[in-house]
BAVEXSE-805357 format. One record per atom (N, C-alpha, C, CB): residue number from 1; x, y, z; atom name. Coordinates in Angstrom, 3 decimals. Atoms other than C-alpha are relative to their C-alpha. Glycine has a CB too. Example, Ala and Ser with C-alpha at 12.3 -4.5 7.8 and 13.67 -1.06 7.14 Angstrom:
BEGIN
+-----+----------+----------+----------+------+
! seq !        x !        y !        z ! atom !
+-----+----------+----------+----------+------+
!   1 !    0.890 !   -1.190 !    0.000 !    N !
!   1 !   12.300 !   -4.500 !    7.800 !   CA !
!   1 !    0.900 !    1.200 !    0.000 !    C !
!   1 !   -0.992 !    0.027 !    1.246 !   CB !
!   2 !   -0.820 !   -1.190 !   -0.060 !    N !
!   2 !   13.670 !   -1.060 !    7.140 !   CA !
!   2 !   -0.770 !    1.090 !    0.730 !    C !
!   2 !    0.414 !    0.462 !   -1.415 !   CB !
+-----+----------+----------+----------+------+
This chain:
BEGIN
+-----+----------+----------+----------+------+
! seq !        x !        y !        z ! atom !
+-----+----------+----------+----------+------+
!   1 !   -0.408 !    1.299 !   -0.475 !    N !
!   1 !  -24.520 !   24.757 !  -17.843 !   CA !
!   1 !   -1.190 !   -0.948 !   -0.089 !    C !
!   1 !    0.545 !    0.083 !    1.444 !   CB !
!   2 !    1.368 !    0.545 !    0.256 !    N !
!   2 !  -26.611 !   21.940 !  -18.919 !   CA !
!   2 !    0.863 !   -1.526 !    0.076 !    C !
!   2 !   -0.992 !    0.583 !   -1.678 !   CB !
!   3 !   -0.776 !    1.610 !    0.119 !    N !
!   3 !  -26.158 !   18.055 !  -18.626 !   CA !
!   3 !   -1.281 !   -0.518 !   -0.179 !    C !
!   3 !    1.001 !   -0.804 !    1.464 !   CB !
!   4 !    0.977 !    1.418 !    0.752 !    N !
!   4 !  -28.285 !   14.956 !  -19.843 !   CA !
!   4 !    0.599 !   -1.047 !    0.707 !    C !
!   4 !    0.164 !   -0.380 !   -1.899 !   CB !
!   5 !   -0.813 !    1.200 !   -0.597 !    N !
!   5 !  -27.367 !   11.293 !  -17.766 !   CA !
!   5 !   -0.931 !   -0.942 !    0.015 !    C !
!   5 !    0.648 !    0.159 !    1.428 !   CB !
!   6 !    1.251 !    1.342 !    0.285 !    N !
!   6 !  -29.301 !    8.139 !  -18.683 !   CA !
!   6 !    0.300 !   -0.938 !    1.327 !    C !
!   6 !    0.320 !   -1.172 !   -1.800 !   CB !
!   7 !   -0.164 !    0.899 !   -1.126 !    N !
!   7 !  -29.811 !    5.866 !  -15.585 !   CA !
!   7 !   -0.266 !   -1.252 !   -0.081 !    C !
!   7 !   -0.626 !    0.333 !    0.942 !   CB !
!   8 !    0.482 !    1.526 !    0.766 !    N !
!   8 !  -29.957 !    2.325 !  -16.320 !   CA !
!   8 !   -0.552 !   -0.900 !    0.636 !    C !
!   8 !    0.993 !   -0.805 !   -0.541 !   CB !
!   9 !    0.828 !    0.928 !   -0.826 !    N !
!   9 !  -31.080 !    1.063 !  -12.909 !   CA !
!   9 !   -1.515 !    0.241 !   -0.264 !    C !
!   9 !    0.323 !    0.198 !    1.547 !   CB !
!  10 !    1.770 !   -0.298 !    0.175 !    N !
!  10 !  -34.725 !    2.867 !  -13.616 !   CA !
!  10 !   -0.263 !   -0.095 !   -1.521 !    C !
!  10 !   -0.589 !    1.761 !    0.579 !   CB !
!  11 !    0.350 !   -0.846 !    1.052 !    N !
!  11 !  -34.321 !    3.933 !  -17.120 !   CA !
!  11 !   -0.249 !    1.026 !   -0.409 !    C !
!  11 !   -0.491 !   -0.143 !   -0.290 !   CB !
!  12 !    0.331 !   -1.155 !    0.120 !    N !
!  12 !  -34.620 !    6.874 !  -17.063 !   CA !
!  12 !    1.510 !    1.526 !   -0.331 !    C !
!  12 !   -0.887 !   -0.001 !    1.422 !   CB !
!  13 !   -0.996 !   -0.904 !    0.770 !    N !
!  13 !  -32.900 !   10.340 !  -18.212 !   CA !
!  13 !   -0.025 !    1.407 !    1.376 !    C !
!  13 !   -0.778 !    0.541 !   -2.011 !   CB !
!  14 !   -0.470 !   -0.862 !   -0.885 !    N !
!  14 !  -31.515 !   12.870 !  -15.505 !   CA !
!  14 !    0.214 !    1.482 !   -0.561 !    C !
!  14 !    1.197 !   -0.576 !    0.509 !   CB !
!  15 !   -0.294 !   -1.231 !    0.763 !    N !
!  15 !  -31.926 !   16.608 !  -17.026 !   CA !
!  15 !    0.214 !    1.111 !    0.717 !    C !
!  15 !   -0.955 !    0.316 !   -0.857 !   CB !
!  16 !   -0.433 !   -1.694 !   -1.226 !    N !
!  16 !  -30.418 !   19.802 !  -15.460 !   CA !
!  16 !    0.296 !    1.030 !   -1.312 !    C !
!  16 !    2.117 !   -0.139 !    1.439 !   CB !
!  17 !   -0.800 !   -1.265 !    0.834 !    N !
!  17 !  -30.227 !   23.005 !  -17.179 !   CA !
!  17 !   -0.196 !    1.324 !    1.269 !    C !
!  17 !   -1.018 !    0.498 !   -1.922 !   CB !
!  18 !   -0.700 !   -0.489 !   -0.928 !    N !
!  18 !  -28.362 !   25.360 !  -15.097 !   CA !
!  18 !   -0.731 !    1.457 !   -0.317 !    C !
!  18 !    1.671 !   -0.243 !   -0.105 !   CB !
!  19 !    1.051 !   -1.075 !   -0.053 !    N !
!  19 !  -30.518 !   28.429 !  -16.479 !   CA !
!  19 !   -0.674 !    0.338 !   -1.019 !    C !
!  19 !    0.416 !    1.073 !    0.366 !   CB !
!  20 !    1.395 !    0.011 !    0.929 !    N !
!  20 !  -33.717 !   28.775 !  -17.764 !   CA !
!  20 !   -0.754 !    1.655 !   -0.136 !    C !
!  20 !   -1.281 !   -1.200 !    0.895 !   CB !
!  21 !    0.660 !   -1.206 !   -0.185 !    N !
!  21 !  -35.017 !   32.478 !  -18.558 !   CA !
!  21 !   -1.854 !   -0.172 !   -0.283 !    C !
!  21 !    0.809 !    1.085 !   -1.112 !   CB !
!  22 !    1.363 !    0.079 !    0.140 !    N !
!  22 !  -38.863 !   32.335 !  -18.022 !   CA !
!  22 !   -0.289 !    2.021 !   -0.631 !    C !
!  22 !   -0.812 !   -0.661 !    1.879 !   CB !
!  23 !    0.290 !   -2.025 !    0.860 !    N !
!  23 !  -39.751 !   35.898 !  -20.814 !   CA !
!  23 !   -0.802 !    0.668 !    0.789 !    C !
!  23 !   -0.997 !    0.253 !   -1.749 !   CB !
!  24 !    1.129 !   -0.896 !   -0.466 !    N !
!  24 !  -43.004 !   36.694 !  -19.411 !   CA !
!  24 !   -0.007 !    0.312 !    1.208 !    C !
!  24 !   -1.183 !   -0.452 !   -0.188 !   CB !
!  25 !   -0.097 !   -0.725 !   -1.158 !    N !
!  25 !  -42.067 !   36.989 !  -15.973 !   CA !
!  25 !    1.325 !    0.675 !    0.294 !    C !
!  25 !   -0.329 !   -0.832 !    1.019 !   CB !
!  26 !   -1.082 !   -0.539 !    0.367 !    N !
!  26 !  -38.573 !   38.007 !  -17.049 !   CA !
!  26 !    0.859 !   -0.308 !    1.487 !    C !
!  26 !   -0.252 !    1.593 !   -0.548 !   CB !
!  27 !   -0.376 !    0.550 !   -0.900 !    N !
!  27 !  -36.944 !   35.830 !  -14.451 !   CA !
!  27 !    0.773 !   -1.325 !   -0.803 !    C !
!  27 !   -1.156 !   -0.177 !    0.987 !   CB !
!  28 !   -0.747 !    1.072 !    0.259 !    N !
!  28 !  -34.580 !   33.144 !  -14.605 !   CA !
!  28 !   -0.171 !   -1.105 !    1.224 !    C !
!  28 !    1.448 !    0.495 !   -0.220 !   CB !
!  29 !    0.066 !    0.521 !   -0.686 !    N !
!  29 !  -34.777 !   30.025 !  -13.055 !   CA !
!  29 !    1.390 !   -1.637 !   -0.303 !    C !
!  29 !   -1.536 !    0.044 !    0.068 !   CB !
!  30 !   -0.549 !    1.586 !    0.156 !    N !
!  30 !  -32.566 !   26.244 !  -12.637 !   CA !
!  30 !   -0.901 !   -0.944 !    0.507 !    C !
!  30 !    1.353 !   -0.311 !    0.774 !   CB !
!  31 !    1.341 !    0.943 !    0.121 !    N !
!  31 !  -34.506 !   23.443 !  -13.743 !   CA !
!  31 !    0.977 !   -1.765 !    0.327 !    C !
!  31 !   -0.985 !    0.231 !   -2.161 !   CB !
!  32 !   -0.577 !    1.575 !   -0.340 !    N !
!  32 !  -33.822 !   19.617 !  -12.826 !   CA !
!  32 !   -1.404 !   -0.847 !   -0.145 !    C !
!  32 !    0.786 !   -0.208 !    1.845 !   CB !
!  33 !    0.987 !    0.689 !    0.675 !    N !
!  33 !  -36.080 !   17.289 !  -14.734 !   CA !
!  33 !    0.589 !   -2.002 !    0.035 !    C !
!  33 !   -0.078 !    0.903 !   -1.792 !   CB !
!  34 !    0.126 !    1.290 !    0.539 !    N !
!  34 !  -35.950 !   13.587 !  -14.683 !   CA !
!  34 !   -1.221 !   -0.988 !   -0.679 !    C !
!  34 !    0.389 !   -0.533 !    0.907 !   CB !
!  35 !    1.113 !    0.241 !    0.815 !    N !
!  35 !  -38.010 !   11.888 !  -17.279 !   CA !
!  35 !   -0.150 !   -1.608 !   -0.309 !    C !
!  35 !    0.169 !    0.863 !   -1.317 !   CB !
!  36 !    0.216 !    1.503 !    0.323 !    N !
!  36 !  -39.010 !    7.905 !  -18.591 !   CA !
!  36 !    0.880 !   -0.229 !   -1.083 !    C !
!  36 !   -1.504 !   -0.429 !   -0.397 !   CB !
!  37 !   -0.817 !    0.201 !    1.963 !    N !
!  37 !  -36.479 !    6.696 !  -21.756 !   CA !
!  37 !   -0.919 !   -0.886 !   -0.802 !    C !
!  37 !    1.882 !   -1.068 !   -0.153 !   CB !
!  38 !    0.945 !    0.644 !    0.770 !    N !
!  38 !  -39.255 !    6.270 !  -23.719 !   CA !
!  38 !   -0.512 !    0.603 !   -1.540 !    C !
!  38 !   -1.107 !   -0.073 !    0.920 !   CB !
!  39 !    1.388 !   -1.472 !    1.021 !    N !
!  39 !  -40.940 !    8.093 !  -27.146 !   CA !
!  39 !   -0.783 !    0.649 !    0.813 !    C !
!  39 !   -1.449 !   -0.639 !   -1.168 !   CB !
!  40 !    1.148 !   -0.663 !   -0.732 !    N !
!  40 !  -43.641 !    9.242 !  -25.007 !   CA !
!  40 !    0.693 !    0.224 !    1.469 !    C !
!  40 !   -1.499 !   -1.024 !    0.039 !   CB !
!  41 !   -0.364 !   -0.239 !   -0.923 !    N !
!  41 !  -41.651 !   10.395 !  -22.297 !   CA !
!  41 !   -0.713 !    0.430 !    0.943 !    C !
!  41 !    0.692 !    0.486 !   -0.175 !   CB !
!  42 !    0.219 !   -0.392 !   -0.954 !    N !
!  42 !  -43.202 !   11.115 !  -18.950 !   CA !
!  42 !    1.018 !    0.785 !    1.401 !    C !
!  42 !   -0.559 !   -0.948 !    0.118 !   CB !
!  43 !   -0.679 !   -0.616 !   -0.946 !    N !
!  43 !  -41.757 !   13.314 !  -15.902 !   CA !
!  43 !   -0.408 !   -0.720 !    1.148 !    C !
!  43 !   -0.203 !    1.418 !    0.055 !   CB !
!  44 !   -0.030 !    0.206 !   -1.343 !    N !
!  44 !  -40.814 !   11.729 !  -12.856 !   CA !
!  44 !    0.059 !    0.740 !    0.981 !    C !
!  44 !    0.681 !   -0.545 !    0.213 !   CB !
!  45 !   -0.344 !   -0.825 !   -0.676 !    N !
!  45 !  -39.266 !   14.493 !  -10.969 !   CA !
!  45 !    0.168 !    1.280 !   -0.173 !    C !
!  45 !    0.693 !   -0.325 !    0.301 !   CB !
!  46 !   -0.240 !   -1.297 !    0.826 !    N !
!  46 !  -39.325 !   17.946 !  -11.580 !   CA !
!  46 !    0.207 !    1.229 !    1.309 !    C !
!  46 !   -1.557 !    0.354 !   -1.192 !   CB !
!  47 !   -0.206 !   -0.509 !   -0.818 !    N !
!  47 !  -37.443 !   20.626 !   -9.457 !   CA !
!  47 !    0.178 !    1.292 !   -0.912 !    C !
!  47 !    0.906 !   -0.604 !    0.856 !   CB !
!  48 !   -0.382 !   -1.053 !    0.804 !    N !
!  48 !  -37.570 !   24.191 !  -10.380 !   CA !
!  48 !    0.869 !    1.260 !    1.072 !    C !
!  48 !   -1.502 !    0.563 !   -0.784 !   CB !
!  49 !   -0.847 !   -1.143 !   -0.445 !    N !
!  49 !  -35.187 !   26.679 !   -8.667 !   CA !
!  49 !    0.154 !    1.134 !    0.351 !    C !
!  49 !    0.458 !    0.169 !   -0.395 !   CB !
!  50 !   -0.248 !   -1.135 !    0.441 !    N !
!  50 !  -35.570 !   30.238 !   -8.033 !   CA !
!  50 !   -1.089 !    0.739 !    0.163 !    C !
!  50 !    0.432 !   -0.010 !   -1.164 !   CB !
!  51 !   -0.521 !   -0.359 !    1.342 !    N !
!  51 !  -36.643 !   32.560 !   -9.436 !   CA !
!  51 !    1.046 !    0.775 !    0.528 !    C !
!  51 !   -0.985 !    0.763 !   -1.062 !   CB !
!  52 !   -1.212 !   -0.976 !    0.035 !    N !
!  52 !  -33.693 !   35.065 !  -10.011 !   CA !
!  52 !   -0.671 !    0.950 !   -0.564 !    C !
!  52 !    1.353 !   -0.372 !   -0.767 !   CB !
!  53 !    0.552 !   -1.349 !    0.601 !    N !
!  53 !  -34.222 !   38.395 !  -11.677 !   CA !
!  53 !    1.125 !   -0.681 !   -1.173 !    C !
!  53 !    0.239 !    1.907 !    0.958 !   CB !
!  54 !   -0.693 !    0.131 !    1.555 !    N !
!  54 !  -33.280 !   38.332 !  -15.526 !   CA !
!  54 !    1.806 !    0.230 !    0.106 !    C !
!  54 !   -0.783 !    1.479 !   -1.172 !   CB !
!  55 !   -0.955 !   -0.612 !    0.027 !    N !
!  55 !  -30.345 !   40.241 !  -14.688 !   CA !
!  55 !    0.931 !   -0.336 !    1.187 !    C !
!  55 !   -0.379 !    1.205 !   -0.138 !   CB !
!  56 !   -0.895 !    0.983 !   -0.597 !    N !
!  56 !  -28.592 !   37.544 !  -12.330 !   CA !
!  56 !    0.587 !   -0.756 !   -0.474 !    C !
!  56 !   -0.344 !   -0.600 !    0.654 !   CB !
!  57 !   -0.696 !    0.986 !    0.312 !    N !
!  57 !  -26.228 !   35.305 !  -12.577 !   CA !
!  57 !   -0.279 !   -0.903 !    1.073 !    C !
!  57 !    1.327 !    0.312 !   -0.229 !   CB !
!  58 !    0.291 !    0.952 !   -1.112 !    N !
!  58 !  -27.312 !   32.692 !   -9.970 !   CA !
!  58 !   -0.290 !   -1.217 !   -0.768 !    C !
!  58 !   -1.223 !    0.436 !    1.002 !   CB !
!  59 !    0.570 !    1.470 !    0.426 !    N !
!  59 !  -27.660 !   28.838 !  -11.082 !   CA !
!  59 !    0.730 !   -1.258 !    0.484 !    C !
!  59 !    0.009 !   -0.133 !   -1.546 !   CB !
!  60 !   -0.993 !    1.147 !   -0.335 !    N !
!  60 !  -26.786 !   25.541 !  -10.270 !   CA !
!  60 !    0.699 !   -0.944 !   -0.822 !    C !
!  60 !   -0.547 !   -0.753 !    0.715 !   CB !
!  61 !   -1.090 !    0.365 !    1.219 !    N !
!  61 !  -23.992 !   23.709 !  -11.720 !   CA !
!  61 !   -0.212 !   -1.496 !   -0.560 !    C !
!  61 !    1.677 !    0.095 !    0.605 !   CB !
!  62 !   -0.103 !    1.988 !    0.028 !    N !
!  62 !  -24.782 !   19.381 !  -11.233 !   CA !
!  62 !   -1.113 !   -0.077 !    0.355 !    C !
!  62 !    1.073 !   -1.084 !    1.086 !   CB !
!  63 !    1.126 !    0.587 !   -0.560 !    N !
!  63 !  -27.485 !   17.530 !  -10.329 !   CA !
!  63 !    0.355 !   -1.441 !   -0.253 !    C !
!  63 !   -1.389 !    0.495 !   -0.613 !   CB !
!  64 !   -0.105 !    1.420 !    0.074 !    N !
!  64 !  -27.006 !   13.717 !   -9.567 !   CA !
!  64 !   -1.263 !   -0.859 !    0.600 !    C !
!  64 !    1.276 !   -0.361 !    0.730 !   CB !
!  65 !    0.740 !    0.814 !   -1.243 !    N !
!  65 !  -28.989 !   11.426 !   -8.409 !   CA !
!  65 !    0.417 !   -0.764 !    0.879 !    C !
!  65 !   -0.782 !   -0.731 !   -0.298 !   CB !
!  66 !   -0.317 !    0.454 !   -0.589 !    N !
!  66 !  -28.573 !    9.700 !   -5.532 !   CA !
!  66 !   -1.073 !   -1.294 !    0.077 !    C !
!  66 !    0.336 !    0.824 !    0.816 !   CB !
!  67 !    0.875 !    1.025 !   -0.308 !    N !
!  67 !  -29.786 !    6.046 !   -4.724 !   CA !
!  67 !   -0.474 !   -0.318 !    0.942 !    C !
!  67 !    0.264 !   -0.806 !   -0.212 !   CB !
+-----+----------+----------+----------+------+
């Protein structure tokens, strides 16, 4: 589960992916990224989730922002 949502009051881009397997610690995690709408994008917000064990199913489904 993954979504993308451009925000037009800041500009900016709202990113959720619902699960992220990190290899080397062989863990999964849900990531929530909001970034600048720019070429050179910068991170505003960055939430990471977790972890889970590889061999979960645990993640989250939305992420909105709120104003």
């Amino acid at each position: 589960m993954s979504d993308a949502d451009y925000i037009q009051e800041s500009e900016t881009v709202l990113v959720h992916s619902g699960r992220v397997l990190n290899e080397e610690e062989d863990q999964r995690y849900s990531v929530t990224v909001e970034v600048t709408h720019e070429e050179d994008s910068e991170v505003v917000y960055e939430l990471w989730y977790g972890p889970f064990g590889a061999d979960e199913y645990f993640q989250m489904y939305r992420a909105e922002r709120m104003p």
